[in-house]
C-alpha positions in Angstrom: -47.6 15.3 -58.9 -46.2 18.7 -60.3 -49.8 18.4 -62.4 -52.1 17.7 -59.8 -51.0 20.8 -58.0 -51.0 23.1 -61.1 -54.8 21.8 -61.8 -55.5 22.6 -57.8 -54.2 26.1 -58.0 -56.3 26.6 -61.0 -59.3 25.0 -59.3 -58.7 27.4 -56.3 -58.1 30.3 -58.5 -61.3 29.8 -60.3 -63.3 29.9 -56.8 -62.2 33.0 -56.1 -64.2 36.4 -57.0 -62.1 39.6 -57.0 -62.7 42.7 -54.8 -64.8 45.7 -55.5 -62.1 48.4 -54.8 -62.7 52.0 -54.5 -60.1 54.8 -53.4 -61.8 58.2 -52.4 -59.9 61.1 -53.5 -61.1 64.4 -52.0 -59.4 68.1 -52.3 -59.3 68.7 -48.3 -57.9 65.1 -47.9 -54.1 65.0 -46.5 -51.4 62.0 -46.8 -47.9 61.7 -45.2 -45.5 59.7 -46.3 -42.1 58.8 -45.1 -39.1 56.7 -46.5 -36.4 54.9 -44.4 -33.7 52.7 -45.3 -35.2 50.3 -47.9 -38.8 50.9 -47.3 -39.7 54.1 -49.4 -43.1 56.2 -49.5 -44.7 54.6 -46.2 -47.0 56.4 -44.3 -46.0 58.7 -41.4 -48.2 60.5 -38.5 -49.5 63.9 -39.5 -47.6 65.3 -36.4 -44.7 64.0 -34.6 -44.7 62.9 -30.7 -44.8 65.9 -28.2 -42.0 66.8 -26.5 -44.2 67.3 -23.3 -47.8 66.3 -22.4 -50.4 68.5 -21.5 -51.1 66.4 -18.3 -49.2 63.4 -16.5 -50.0 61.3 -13.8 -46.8 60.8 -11.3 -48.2 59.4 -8.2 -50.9 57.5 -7.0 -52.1 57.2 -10.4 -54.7 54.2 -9.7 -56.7 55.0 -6.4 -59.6 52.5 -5.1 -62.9 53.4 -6.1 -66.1 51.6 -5.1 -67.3 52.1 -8.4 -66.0 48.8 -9.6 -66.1 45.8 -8.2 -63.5 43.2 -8.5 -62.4 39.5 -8.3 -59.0 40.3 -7.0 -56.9 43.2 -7.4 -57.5 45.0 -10.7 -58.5 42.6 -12.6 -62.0 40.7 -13.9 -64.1 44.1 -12.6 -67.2 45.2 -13.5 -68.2 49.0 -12.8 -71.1 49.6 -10.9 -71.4 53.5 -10.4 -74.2 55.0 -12.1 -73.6 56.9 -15.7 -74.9 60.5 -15.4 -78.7 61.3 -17.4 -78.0 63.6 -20.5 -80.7 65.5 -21.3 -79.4 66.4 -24.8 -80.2 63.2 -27.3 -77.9 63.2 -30.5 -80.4 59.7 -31.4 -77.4 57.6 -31.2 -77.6 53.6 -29.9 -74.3 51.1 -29.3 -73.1 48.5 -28.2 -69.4 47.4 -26.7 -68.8 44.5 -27.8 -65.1 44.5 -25.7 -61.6 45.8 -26.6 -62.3 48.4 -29.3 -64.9 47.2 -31.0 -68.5 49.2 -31.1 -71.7 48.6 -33.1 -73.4 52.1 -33.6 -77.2 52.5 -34.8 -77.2 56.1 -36.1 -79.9 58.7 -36.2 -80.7 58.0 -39.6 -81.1 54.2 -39.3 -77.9 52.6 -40.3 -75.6 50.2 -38.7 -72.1 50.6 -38.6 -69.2 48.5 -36.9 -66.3 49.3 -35.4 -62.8 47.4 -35.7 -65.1 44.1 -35.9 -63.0 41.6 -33.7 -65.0 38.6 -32.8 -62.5 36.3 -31.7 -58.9 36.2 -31.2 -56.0 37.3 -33.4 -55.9 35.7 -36.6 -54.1 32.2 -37.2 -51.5 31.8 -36.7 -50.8 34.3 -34.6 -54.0 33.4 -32.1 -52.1 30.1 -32.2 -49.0 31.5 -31.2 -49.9 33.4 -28.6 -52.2 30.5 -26.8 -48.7 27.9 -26.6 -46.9 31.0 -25.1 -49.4 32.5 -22.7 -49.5 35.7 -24.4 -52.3 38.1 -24.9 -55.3 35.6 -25.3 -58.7 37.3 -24.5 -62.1 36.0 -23.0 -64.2 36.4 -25.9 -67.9 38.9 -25.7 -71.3 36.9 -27.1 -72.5 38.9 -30.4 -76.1 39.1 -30.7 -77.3 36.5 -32.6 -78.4 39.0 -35.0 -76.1 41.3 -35.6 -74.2 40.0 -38.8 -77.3 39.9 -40.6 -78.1 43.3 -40.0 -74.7 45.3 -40.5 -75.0 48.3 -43.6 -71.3 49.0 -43.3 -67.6 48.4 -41.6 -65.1 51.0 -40.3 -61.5 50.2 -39.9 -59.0 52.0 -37.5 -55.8 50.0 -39.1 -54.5 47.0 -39.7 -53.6 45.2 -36.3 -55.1 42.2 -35.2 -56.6 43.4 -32.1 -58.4 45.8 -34.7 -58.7 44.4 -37.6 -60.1 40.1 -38.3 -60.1 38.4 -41.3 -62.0 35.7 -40.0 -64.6 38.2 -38.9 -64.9 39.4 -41.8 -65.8 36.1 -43.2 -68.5 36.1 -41.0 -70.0 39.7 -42.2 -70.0 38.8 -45.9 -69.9 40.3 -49.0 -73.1 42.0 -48.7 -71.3 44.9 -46.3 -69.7 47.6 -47.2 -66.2 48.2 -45.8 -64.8 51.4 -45.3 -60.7 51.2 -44.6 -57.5 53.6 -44.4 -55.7 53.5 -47.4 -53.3 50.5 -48.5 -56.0 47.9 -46.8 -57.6 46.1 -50.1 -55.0 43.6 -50.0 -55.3 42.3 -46.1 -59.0 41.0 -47.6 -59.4 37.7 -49.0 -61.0 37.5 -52.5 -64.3 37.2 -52.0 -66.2 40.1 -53.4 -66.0 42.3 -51.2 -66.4 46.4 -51.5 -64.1 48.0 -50.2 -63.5 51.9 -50.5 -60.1 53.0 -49.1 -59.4 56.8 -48.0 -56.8 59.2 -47.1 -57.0 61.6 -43.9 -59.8 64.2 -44.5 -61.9 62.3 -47.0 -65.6 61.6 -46.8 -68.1 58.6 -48.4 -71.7 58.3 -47.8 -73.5 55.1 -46.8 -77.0 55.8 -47.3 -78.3 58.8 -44.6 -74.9 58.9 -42.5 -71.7 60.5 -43.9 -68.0 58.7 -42.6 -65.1 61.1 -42.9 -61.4 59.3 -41.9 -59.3 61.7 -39.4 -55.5 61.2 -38.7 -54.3 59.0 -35.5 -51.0 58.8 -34.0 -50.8 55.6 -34.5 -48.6 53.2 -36.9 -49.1 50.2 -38.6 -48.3 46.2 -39.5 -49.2 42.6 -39.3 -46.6 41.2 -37.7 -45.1 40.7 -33.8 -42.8 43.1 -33.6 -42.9 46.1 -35.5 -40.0 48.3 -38.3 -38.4 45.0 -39.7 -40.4 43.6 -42.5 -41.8 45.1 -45.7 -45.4 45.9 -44.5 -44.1 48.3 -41.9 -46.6 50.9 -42.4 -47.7 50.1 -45.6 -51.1 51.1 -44.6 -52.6 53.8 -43.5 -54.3 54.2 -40.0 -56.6 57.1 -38.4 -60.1 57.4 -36.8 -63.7 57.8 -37.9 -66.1 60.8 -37.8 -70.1 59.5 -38.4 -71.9 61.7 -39.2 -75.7 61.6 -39.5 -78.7 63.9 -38.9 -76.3 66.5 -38.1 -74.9 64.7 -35.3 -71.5 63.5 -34.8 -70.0 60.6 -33.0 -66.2 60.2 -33.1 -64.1 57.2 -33.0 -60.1 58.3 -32.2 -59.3 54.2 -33.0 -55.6 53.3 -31.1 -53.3 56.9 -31.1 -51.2 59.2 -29.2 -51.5 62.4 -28.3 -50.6 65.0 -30.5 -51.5 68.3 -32.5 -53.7 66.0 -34.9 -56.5 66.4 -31.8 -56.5 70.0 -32.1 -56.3 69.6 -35.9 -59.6 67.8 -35.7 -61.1 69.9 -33.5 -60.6 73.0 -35.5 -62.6 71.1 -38.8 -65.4 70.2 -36.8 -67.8 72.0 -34.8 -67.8 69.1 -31.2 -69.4 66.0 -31.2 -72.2 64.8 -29.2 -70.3 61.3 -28.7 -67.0 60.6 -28.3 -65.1 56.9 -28.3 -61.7 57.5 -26.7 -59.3 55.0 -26.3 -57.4 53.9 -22.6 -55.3 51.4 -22.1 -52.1 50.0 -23.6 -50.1 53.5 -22.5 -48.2 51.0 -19.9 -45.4 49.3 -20.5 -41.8 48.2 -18.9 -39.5 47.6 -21.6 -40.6 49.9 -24.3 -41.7 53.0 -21.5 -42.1 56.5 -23.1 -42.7 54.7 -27.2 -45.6 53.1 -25.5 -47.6 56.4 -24.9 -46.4 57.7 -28.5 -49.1 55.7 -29.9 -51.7 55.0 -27.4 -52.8 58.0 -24.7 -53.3 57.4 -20.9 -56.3 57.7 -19.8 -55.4 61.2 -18.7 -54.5 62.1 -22.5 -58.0 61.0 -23.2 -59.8 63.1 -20.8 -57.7 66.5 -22.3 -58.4 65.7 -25.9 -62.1 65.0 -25.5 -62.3 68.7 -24.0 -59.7 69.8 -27.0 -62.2 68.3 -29.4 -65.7 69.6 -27.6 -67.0 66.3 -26.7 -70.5 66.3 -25.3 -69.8 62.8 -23.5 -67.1 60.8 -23.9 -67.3 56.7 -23.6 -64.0 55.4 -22.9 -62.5 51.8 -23.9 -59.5 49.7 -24.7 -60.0 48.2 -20.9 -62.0 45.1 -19.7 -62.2 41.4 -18.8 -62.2 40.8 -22.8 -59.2 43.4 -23.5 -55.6 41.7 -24.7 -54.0 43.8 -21.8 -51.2 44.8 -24.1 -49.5 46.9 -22.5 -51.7 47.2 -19.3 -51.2 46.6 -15.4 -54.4 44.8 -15.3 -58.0 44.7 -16.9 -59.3 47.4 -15.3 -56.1 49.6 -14.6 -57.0 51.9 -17.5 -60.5 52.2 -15.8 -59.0 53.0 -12.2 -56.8 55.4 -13.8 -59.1 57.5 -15.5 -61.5 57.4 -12.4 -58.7 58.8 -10.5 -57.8 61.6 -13.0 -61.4 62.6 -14.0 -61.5 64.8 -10.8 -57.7 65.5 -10.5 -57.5 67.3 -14.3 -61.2 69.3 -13.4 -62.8 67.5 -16.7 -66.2 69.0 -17.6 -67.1 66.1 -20.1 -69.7 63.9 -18.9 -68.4 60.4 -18.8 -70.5 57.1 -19.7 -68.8 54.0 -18.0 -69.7 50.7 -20.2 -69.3 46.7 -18.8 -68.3 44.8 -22.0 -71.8 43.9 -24.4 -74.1 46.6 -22.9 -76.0 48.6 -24.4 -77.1 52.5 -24.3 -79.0 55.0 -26.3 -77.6 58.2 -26.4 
C-alpha cells in the first residue's frame, strides 16, 4: 500500500508545472516589518491606528433615503437615485461584479481585475461557513466572456473574501497576476506568473502602469486572526492604474490613517477612485473593527485627502458577506447620510451589483 501511494505522489508531482515568480524591487519602494513572540519579520502597517478620526458619526448615522429601495429594512436594496453627468472623461469602463471585486477596461485597452472572487470562500472554509449560517453570499453572474478576455490580476491581500483560488483556476495561466509580496505560495502549481511587490513599486502590463500603495489593513488565511504561523506573512496594500495619464485608485480593505495622505502627496489626484464601506461595524470586536476597514465617513474624507475626481464606493450589497455590517445596505445608507453632513465636494457614482459605467 505504502508503494502505491509513493507512485501516486509521484504521479501527482509530475502533473504539476511550477510558477513563474517575479519580485519587483524598486528604489522608492517601502516595507515594514514587525516581529512578535515567535513570529519574526512579518509585515506591519506603514502607520499605526489614529488616536482620533478626522470625522465620526454619533447619531442618526443611517437616515432613510428614497434613493434605495428595499425588501425590508436595510437589506436586499437596490439604489435608484440618479449618478451625477461628469463632463471630464479619464476613458475608463467597469464593472462591479459585487463585494470588492471590479473589472476595469483602461484608456489604453487593457483589462484588469480586481480581487477576482467568483464564488464563495474557498473549501473548506465556504463549507464551514454554509453548516453554521455564517457569511455565505448570493453570488453576481460574470459575463460569459470575461475570463477569456482578462490581460492581468490585481490583488489587495490574501483573505478569502479578496483573494480565490478556485477563481483563479478559472482565469488560467494565460493572465498575469500582480500580488503584494509573500503571495506566490497561496497559488497552486500551475504555471502561473506571478510578480509580487513591495509598497511603492511599479510593473507595466502593456500600455497601463500598476504601482502597489500601502493599506491599513493586515493579513491571513484562517478564521480568526494572530494565532497561527501565516499571521501576516503577506503583504497587503492597494492599487494605482495608471494609463494614458489617467489614474484610477483601488484603496482594497484598510483603515484610516496617515498612509492616505502619504499617497496623496506621491500622486497628483485621480480621476477615479474605488473606496471601500462596509465591515467598520461590529459588537464584540468595536473600535479594532474600524482599525482596518473605514466607515463610510472615513471614505468620504480620504477621497478629498487624495483629490479624487469621483469616487465609487463598495464593500456593500445584496452579494456582500456582511462581515461586520448591520445590513446589506447599511454602509450605503450611512454614507448617503454623511455625504451632506461632512460638505464632501467629490462627485459620487452609486453602482447596483454587475452594472456597468464608462467614466
Amino acid at each position: 500500500m505504502k508503494y502505491q501511494i509513493l507512485l501516486a505522489s509521484i504521479f501527482l508531482s509530475a502533473c504539476t508545472t511550477p510558477n513563474h515568480v517575479k519580485t519587483v524591487t524598486s528604489a522608492d519602494q517601502v516595507t515594514v516589518y514587525n516581529s512578535n513572540p515567535g513570529y519574526q519579520h512579518r509585515f506591519d502597517n506603514f502607520y499605526k491606528m489614529p488616536k482620533q478620526y478626522p470625522v465620526s458619526c454619533i447619531k442618526d448615522c443611517y437616515p432613510k433615503t428614497p434613493l434605495i429601495e428595499c425588501e425590508q429594512g436595510m437589506e436586499q436594496c437596490q439604489y435608484i437615485g440618479n449618478n451625477p453627468i461628469l463632463e471630464r472623461k479619464s476613458g475608463y469602463r467597469l464593472q462591479w461584479l459585487g463585494h470588492a471585486t471590479f473589472s476595469i477596461q483602461t484608456p489604453s485597452g487593457e483589462t484588469i481585475l480586481i480581487d477576482p472572487v467568483k464564488h464563495q470562500f474557498d473549501w473548506p472554509i465556504d463549507l464551514g461557513f454554509k453548516l453554521t449560517g455564517g457569511f455565505y453570499r448570493n453570488e453576481v453572474p460574470w459575463p460569459s466572456d470575461l475570463e477569456s478576455g482578462v490581460d492581468g490580476v490585481v490583488y489587495s491581500h490574501i483573505h478569502y473574501d479578496h483573494f480565490s483560488t478556485q477563481t483563479i483556476k478559472s482565469l488560467g495561466n494565460k493572465v498575469h497576476f500582480f500580488t503584494p509580496l509573500g503571495f506566490a505560495e497561496y497559488f497552486p502549481d500551475d504555471g502561473y506568473q506571478i510578480t509580487q511587490m513591495p509598497w511603492f513599486s511599479s510593473a507595466k502590463i502593456n500600455g497601463s502602469t500598476l504601482h502597489f500603495v500601502p493599506a491599513h489593513h493586515f493579513s491571513s488565511r484562517i478564521i480568526v486572526p494572530y494565532i497561527t504561523e501565516d499571521n501576516d506573512a503577506s503583504l497587503w496594500g492597494g492599487w494605482v492604474i495608471e494609463s494614458n495619464n489617467k489614474r484610477l485608485f483601488y484603496a482594497g480593505d484598510t483603515g484610516y490613517s496617515e498612509h492616505i495622505a502619504e499617497i496623496a502627496k506621491r500622486f497628483d489626484g485621480f480621476d477615479v477612485c474605488l473606496m471601500p464601506i462596509a465591515s467598520y461595524f461590529h459588537k464584540t470586536a468595536g473600535r479594532w473593527y474600524r482599525k482596518v476597514h473605514m466607515t463610510p465617513e472615513d471614505a468620504l474624507y480620504a477621497a478629498q485627502e487624495l483629490n479624487c475626481k469621483v469616487m465609487i464606493p463598495w464593500g456593500y450589497g445584496n452579494a456582500s458577506w456582511k462581515m461586520g455590517d448591520k445590513s446589506s445596505h447599511a454602509p450605503l445608507f450611512r454614507l448617503l447620510g454623511q455625504y451632506p453632513q461632512i460638505h464632501s465636494k467629490t462627485p459620487l457614482i452609486i453602482l447596483n451589483e454587475g452594472e456597468r459605467i464608462e467614466l
